[in-house]
C-alpha positions in Angstrom: 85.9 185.6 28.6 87.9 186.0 32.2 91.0 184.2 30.4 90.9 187.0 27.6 90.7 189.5 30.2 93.3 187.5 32.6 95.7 187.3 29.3 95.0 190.9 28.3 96.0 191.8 32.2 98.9 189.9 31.9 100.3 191.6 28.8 99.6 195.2 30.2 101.4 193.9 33.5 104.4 191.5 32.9 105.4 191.5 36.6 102.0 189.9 37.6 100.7 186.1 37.0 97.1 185.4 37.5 95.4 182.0 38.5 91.7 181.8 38.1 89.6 179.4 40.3 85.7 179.5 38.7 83.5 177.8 42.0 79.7 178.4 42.2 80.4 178.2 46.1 83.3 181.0 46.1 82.2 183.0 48.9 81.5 180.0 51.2 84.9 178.5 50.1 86.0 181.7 50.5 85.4 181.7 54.2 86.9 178.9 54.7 90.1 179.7 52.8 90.0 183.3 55.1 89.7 180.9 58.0 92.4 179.0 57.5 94.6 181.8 56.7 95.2 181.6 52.9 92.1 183.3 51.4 92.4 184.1 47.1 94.1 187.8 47.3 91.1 188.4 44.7 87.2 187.4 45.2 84.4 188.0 43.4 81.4 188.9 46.0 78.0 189.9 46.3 76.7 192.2 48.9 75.0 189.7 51.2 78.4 188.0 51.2 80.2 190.7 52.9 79.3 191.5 56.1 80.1 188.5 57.8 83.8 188.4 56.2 84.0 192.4 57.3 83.2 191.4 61.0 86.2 189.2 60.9 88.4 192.2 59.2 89.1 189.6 56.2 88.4 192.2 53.2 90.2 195.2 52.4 88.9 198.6 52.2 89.6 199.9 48.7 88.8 203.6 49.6 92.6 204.7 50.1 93.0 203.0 46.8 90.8 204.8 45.2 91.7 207.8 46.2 95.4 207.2 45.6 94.8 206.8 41.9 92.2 209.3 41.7 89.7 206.9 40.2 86.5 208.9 39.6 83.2 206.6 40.7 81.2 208.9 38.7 81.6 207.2 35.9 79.9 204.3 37.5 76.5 203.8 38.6 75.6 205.4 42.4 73.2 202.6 42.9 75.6 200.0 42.1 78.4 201.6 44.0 77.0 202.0 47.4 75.2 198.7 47.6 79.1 197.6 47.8 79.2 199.6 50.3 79.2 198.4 54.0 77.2 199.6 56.3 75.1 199.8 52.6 75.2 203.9 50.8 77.7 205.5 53.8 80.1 203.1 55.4 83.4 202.1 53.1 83.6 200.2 49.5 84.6 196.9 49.7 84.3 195.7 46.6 85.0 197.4 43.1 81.8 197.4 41.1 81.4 195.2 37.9 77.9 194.8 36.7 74.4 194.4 38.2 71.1 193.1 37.4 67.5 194.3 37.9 63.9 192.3 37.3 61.7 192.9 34.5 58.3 191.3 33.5 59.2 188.2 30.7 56.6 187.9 28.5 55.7 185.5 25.2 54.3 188.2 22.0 52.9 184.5 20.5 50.5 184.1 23.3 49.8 187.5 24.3 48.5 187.7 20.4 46.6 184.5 20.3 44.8 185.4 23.0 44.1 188.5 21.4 45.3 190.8 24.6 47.9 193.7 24.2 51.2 193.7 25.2 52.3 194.5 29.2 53.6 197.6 29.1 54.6 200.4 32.3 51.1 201.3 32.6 50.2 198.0 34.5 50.3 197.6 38.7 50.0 194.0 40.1 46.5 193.5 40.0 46.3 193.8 36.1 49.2 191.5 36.1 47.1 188.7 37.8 43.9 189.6 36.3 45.8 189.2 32.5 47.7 186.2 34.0 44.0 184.1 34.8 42.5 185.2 31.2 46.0 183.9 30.0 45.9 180.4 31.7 44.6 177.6 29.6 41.4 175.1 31.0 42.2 172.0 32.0 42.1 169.3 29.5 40.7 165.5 30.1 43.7 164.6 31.9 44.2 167.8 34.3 46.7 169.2 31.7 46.8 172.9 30.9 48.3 174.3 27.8 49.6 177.6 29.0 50.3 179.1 32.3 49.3 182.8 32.9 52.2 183.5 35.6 54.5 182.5 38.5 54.0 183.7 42.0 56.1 187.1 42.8 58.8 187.2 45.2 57.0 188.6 47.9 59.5 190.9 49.0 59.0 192.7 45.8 55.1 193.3 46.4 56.0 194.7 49.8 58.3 197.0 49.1 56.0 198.5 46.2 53.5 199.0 48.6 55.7 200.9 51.0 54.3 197.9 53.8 56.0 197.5 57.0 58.9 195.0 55.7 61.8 196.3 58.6 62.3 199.1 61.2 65.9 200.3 61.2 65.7 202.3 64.4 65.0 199.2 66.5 66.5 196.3 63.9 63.9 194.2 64.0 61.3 192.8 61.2 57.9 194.1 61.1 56.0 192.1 58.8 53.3 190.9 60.7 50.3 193.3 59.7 47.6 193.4 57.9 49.3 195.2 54.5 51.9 192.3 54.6 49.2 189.6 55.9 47.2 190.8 52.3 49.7 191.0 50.1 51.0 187.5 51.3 47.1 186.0 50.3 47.2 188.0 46.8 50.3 186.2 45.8 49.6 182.6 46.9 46.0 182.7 45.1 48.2 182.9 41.9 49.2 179.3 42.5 46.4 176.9 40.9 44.7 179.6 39.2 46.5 182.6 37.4 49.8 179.9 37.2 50.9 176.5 37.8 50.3 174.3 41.4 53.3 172.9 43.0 52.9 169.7 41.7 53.3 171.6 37.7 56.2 173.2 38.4 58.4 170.2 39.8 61.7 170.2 38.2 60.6 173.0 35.8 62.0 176.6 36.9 60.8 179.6 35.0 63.2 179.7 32.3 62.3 176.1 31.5 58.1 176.5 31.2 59.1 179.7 29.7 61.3 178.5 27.1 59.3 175.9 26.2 56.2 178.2 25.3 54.3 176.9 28.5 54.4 180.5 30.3 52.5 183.5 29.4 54.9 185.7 31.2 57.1 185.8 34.5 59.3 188.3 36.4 62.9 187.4 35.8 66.4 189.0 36.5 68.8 190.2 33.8 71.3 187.5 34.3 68.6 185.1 32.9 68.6 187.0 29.2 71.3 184.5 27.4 69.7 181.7 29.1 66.4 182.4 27.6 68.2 183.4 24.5 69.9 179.9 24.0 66.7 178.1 24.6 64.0 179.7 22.5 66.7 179.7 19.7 63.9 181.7 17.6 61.3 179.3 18.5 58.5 182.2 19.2 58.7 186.1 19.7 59.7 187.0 23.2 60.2 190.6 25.0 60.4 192.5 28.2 58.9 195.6 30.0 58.9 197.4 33.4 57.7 195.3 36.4 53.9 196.4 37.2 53.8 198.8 39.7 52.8 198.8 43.4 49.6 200.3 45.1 52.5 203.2 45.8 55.3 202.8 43.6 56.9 201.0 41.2 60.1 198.6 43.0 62.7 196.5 41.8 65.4 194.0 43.8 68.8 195.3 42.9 71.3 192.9 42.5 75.3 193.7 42.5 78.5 192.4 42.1 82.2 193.0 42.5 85.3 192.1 43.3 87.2 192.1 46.4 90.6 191.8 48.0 92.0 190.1 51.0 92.8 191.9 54.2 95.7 189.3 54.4 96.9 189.0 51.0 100.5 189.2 50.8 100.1 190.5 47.2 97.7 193.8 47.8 99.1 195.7 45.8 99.3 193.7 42.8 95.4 192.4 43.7 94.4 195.8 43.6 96.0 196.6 40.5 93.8 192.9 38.4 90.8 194.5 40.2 91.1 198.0 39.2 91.9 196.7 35.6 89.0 194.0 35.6 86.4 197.0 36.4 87.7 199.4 33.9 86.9 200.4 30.5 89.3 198.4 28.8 88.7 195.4 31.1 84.6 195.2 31.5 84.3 194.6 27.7 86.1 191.5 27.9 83.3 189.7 30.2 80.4 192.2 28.8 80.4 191.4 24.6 78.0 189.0 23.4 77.1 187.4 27.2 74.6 190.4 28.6 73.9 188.2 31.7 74.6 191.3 33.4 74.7 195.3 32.9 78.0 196.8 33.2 78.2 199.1 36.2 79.3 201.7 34.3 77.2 203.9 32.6 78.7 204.0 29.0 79.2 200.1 28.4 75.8 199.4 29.9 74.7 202.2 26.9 76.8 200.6 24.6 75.5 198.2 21.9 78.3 196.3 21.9 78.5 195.4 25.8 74.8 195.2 26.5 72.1 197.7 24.9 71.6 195.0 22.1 68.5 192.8 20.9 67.0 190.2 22.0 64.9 191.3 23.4 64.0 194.4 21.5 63.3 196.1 25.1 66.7 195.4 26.5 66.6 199.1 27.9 64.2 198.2 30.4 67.1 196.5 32.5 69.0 199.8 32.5 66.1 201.9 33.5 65.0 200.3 35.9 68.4 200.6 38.3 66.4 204.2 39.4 63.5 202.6 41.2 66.0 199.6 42.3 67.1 198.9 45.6 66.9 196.5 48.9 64.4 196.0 50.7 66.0 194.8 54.1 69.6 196.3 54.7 72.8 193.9 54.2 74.1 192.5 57.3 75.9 189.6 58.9 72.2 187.9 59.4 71.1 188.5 55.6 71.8 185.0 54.0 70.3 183.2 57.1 67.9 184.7 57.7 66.6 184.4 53.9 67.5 180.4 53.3 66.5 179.6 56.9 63.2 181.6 57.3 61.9 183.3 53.9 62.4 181.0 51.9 61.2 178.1 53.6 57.9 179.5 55.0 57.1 181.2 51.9 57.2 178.0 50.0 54.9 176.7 52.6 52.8 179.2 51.6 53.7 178.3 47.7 52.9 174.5 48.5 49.6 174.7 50.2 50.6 173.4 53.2 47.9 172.4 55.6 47.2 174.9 58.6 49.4 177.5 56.9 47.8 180.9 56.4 49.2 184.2 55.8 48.9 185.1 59.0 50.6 182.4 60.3 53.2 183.0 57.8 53.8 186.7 58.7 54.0 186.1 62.3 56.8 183.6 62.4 58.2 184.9 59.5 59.0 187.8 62.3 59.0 186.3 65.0 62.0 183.6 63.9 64.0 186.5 61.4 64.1 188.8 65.1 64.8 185.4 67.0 68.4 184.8 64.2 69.0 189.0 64.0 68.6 188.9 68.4 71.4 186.1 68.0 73.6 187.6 65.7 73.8 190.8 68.0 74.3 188.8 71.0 77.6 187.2 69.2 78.4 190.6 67.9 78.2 192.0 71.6 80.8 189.1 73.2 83.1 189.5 70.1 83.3 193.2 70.8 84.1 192.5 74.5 87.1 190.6 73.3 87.9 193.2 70.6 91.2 193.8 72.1 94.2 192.0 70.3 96.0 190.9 73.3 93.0 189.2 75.1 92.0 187.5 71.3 95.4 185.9 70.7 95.5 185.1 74.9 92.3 183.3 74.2 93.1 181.7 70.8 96.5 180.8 72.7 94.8 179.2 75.6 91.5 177.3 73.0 94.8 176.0 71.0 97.0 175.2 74.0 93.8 173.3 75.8 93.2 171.4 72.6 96.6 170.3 72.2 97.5 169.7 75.5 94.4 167.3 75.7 95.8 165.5 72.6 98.8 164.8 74.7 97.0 163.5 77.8 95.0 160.9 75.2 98.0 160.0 73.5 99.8 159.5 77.0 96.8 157.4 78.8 97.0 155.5 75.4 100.9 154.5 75.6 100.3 153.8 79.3 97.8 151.5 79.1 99.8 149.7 76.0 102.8 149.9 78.3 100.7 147.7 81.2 99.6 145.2 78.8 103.4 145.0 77.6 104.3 144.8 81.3 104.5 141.2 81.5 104.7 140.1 77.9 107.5 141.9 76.8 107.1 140.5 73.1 103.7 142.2 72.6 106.0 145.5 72.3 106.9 144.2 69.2 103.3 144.1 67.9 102.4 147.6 69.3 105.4 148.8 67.7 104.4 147.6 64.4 100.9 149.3 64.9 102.1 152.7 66.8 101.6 154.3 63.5 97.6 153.5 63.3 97.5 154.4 67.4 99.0 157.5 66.5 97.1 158.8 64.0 93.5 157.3 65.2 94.5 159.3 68.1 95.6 162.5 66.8 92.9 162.5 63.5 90.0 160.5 65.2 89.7 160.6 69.4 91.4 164.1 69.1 88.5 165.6 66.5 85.8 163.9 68.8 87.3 165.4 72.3 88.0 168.6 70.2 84.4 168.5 68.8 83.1 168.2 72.5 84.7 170.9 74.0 83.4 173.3 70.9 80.3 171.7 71.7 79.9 174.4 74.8 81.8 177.0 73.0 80.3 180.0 70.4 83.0 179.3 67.7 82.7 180.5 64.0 86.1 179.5 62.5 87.0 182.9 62.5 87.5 183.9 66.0 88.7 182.1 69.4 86.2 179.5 70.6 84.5 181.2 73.5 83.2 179.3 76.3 79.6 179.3 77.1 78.6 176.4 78.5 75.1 175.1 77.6 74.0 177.9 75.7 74.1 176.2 72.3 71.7 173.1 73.8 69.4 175.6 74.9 69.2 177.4 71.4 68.8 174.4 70.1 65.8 173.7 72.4 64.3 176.8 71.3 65.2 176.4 67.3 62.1 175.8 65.4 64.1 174.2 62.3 66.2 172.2 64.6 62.8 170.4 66.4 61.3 170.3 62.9 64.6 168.2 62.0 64.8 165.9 64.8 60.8 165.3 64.1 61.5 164.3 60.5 64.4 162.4 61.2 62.5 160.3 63.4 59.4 159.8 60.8 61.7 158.8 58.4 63.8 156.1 60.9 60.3 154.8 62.1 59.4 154.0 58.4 62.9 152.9 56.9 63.8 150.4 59.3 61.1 148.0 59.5 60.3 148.3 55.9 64.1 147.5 54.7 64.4 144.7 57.4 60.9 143.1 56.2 61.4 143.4 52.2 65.4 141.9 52.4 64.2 139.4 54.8 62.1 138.4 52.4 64.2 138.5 49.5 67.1 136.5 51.1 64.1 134.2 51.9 63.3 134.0 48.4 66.9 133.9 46.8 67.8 131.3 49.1 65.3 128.6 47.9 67.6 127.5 45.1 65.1 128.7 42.8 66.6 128.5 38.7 68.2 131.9 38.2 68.6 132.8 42.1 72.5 134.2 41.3 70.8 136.1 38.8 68.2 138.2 40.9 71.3 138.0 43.7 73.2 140.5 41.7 70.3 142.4 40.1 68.9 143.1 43.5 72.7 143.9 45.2 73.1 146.4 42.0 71.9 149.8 43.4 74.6 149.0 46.6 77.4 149.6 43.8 75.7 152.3 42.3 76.4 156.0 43.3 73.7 157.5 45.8 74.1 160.3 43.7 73.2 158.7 40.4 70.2 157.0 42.2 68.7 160.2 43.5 68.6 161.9 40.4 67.3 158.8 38.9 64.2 158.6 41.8 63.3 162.4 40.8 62.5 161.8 37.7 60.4 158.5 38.5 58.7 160.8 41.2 58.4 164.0 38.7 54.6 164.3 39.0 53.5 165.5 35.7 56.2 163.0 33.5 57.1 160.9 36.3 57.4 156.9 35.7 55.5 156.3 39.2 52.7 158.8 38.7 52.1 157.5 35.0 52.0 153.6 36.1 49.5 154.9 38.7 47.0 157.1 35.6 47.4 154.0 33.6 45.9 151.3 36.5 43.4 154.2 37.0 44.8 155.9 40.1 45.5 159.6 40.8 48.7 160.2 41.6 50.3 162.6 44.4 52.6 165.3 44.1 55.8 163.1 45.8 59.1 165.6 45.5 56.8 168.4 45.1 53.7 167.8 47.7 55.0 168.2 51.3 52.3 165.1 52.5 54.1 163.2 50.4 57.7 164.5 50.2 58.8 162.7 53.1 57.6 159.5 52.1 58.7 159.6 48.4 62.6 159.8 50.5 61.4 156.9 51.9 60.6 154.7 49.0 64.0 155.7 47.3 65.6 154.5 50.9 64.0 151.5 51.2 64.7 150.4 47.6 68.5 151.5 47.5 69.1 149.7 50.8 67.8 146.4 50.3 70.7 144.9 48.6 73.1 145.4 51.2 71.1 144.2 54.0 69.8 141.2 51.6 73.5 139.7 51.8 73.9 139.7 55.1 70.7 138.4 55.5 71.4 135.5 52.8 74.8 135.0 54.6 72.9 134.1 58.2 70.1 132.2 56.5 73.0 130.0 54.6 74.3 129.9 58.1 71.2 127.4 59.9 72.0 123.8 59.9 70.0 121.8 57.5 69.1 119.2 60.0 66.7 121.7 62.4 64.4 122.3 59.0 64.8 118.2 58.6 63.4 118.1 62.3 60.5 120.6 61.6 59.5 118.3 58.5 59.5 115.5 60.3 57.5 117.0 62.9 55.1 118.2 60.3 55.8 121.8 60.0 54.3 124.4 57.5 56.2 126.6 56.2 55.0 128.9 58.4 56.1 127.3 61.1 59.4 126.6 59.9 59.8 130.4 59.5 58.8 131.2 62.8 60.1 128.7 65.3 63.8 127.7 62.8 64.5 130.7 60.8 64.0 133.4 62.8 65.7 132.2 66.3 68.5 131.4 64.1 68.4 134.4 62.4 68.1 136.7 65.2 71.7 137.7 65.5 71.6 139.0 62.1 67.8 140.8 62.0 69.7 142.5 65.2 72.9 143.7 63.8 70.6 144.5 60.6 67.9 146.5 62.8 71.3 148.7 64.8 73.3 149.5 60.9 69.7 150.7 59.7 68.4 152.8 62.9 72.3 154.4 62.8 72.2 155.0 59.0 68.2 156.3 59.2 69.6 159.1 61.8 72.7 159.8 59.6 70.7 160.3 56.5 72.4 163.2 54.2 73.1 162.6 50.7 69.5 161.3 49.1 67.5 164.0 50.9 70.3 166.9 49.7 70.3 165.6 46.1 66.6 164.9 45.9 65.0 168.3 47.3 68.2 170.5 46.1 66.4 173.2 43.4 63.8 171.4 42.3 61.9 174.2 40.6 60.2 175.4 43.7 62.8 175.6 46.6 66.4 176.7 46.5 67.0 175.1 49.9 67.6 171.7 50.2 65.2 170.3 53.0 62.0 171.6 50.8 59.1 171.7 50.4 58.6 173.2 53.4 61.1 171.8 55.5 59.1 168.2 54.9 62.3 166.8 54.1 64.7 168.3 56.2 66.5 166.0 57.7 69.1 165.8 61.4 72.1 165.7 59.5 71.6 168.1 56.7 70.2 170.6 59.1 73.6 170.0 60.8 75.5 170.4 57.7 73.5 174.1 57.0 74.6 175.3 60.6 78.0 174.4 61.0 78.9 175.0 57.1 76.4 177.7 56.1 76.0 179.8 58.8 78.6 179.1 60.2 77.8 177.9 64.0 80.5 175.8 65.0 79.5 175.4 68.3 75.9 174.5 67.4 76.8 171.9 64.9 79.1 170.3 67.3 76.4 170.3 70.3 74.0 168.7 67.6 76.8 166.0 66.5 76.8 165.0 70.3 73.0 165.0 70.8 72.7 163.2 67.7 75.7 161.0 69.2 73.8 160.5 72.5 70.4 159.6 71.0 71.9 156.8 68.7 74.2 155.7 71.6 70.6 155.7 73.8 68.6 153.7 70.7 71.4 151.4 70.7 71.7 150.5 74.3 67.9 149.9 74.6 67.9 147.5 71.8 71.2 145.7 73.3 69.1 145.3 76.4 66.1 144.2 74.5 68.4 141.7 72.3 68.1 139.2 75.7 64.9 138.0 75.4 64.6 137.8 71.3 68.2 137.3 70.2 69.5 133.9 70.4 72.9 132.6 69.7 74.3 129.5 68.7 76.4 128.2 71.8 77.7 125.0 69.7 
């Protein structure tokens, strides 16, 4: 569709050639691309996206565009406009509306009518939506399996704001949530879980449009992008339509969501931007992208009426989506703490809520649900206040000037301490210039692309830095929000669970293994390479495999467990168990590697000691204990350093395994039982942005394995022995 509209664009304006770049991640590459000074003149971006890239003056205000070419917004949808707007419904337009979507309540006609229960329609409020929902929900069978689900839990923001509760007080910017409206309507919505819909451990790996699709949901409330998704998958397989969401105890509410595109403030080509922008939002250039997909409504008015962009069955209530843009809106205003505040707080305490978590109650919920979205929006205005102080232009570039020159000029000083030092080795031996010569090109670049990113990386470490803007020195600041960072402590706890687990366990089953492959048993080579296999294979590939063999409903794992008679847990899906199911994948993909090396040392022991031990009437035992391990101790020691380093690095598994599983969005899930050191790293200083904080937790994390590893060098002298011969 965009290379129709790109071609047609093309045609219409000769002078102008477009490239199109499709990422799921554009406004995150996006900011990195502003950063480093050669943003896409053209972005497609959604309000939450926005503020933060306004704050750094990196998009365009299209108002003197606008009224330049006399564009009338009329003819688009006010809604739809100002939420582009930023600050939202007065401050400038940032981005030129394309389409937007609003929820509506999914339901299935087929089971609606077996059950013999009419159709939702505009008359029903929430609590005939859960009361249907429960007479909709199937018994268990024999084996704890139910036919049909009634419904999913709400998005809680959605109840709230159709109750007029206390959600956010714009006088004094700060969240409100903890009361008793909020407290209530928290407890209604997690009672659906178990009873009215599926538990946690039913929906793993199943999102709504799957249970839906596959005639296991009654009904759900779903977003109009999800329409030709649903579409493709029933494929006529049952009746399916769609009606108003129920309605609050005070009104009826729905989350408006928007989209358009933008244009770089630094674009060299703004003119020309403005020009595929204005074209793409059109009437002639919306139908390319509108006919036959209706993921989204058009934002304006007649193409969203028109049959032939979006006002066309399935499902025969299409209208609904249209309508419901007049009771649509936000509930908490768009600003430069939105997106962290909702993957790093909302999302992960509500689906502690979702997953039953043990000691979690709605009012424990609501009160650090506030208490930590205050704790980031406090932050935010603290690095908006220091920003403002160096607002002037001057000053900035004088700052970036002296971050850059400080930097660089401590490149120099390495580089120089480095060629002195070679140059008093040399001073005697003046043929070892010759090697050093032939190796300046390695000293050069380790010390310009390795020692000068880890000095670098140290001196952000006590700097508020965003990519944006100058570093700005603060000294410890970012170790002491860090101290008071509940996701950062919950982190550094499961890090430490997961390292106290992993490492004996992968020490004690290679040992054994290598023990076992190395007593020339007939097809030893064999089970060598089998066992060595998941080392070659991609962490990536093994992590997806591990989620199905952990899915609990058609998991391999759980079923072996039924079959033997035992119940089995919710793994992915059960925060008890979340942690541990990491583990077991760990554990298993490891041993191969540290099997070798293992198998190496034990080939390693002189035959004649085991002779000795024979003669002396050893058991095995014996052997094992007072031969093999002595001689082995170099390599369980080397083994037991790799594993604790490797255990505290931990990334890819845990980001793979817990990313959208059905019940969180955030990797890390289910509430934050698997989120890790690293990846909590990789959310801060990639995600939100916090330059400075990553870089003070890369050095903590640096100092702790640095500590680990020094104690167990110390420790080495009175269990490690080597072999003086």
């Amino acid at each position: 569709m965009i290379k129709e509209l790109v071609k047609e664009f093309e045609k219409r304006n000769p002078d102008i050639k477009v490239k199109v770049e499709g990422n799921s991640n554009a406004d995150r590459i996006y900011k990195n691309d502003a950063a480093a000074g050669i943003p896409p003149d053209v972005v497609y971006l959604m309000p939450d996206a926005m503020p933060g890239l306004i704050d750094n003056d990196v998009l365009e205000p299209l108002d003197s565009y606008i009224e330049r070419d006399k564009i009338d917004l009329s003819i688009y949808y006010k809604q739809v406009v100002d939420n582009l707007r930023y600050p939202n419904d007065t401050g400038k337009l940032y981005a030129f509306p394309i389409h937007f979507s609003t929820d509506a309540l999914f339901y299935n006609e087929e089971i609606f009518d077996e059950a013999g229960i009419p159709y939702p329609d505009e008359t029903w409020d929430w609590n005939k939506y859960r009361e249907i929902a429960g007479k909709l929900t199937s018994p268990r069978d024999k084996n704890g399996h139910r036919k049909y689900f009634g419904c999913l839990q709400v998005e809680t923001q959605l109840l709230l704001a159709g109750s007029d509760a206390p959600i956010f007080d714009r006088n004094t910017n700060r969240f409100i949530v903890n009361n008793t409206t909020a407290v209530e309507i928290m407890r209604w919505n997690s009672e659906i879980n178990g009873t009215a819909g599926p538990d946690i451990s039913e929906r793993a790996d199943s999102d709504d449009m799957t249970l839906f699709s596959n005639k296991r949901l009654a009904m759900f409330i779903g977003r109009t992008w999800q329409l030709p998704e649903i579409d493709r998958r029933v494929l006529g397989k049952f009746r399916w339509n769609v009606t108003h969401v129920p309605k609050g105890s005070v009104k009826r509410f729905t989350m408006l969501g928007v989209g358009g595109n933008a244009i770089s403030h630094m674009s060299k080509n703004k003119e020309a931007a403005w020009r595929f922008a204005k074209f793409y939002s059109s009437k002639d250039g919306l139908p390319f992208i509108s006919k036959g997909r209706k993921n989204c409504v058009p934002a304006i008015k007649e193409l969203a009426n028109s049959p032939d962009c979006f006002l066309s069955p399935p499902p025969e209530n299409v209208k609904v989506f249209i309508d419901a843009v007049e009771y649509a809106g936000v509930v908490v205003p768009i600003a430069n703490w939105s997106l962290e505040v909702s993957s790093n707080v909302w999302l992960p305490y509500q689906n502690s809520m979702k997953s039953q978590l043990d000691g979690w109650t709605p009012e424990m919920c609501m009160k650090m649900l506030e208490e930590d979205s205050n704790a980031i929006i406090a932050k935010r205005e603290l690095i908006d206040s220091r920003k403002k102080a160096n607002a002037e232009e001057a000053a900035e570039k004088a700052q970036t000037g002296a971050s850059t020159g400080f930097i660089f000029t401590g490149l120099i000083m390495l580089m120089a301490v480095v060629f002195i030092g070679i140059a008093c080795l040399c001073r005697k031996d003046k043929r070892k210039w010759e090697g050093f010569a032939f190796i300046s090109p390695w000293i050069i670049g380790f010390c310009l692309f390795t020692l000068g990113p880890i000095f670098a990386s140290l001196y952000l470490s006590f700097c508020e830095y965003d990519i944006f803007s100058a570093p700005r020195w603060i000294g410890f600041e970012n170790f002491q929000t860090l101290s008071q960072d509940r996701l950062y402590l919950i982190s550094l706890k499961n890090t430490i669970y997961f390292t106290i687990l992993v490492v004996p366990l992968s020490i004690i089953f290679s040992l054994a293994l290598a023990v076992l492959i190395n007593t020339k048993l007939p097809g030893a080579y064999t089970f060598r390479a089998i066992f060595y296999l998941p080392a070659l294979t991609s962490g990536v590939a093994i992590a997806l495999l591990w989620r199905w063999i952990f899915n609990p409903k058609l998991g391999l794992l759980n079923t072996i467990l039924n079959a033997i008679g035992l119940q089995g847990c919710g793994w992915l899906t059960d925060p008890n168990w979340a942690m541990e199911a990491i583990v077991i994948m760990s554990v298993w993909g490891g041993l191969g590697g540290m099997m070798l090396i293992f198998l190496a040392g034990l080939q390693g022991i002189p035959s004649h000691l085991y002779e000795a031990a024979d003669i002396d009437g050893a058991t095995p035992w014996q052997k094992f204990w007072h031969v093999t391990r002595p001689m082995l101790s170099p390599t369980i020691f080397f083994n037991l350093i790799m594993s604790i380093i490797s255990s505290f690095q931990v990334f890819a598994t845990v980001f793979v395994m817990t990313s959208v599983n059905g019940i969180d969005r955030e990797p890390g899930g289910p509430a934050s039982s698997t989120l890790v050191y690293v990846l909590y790293l990789y959310q801060t200083g990639f995600k939100n942005l916090y330059m400075g904080e990553a870089c003070a937790m890369a050095w903590i994390l640096f100092l702790i394995i640095l500590a680990l590893t020094g104690v167990n060098a110390w420790f080495s002298k009175h269990w490690v022995h080597y072999d003086q011969s």
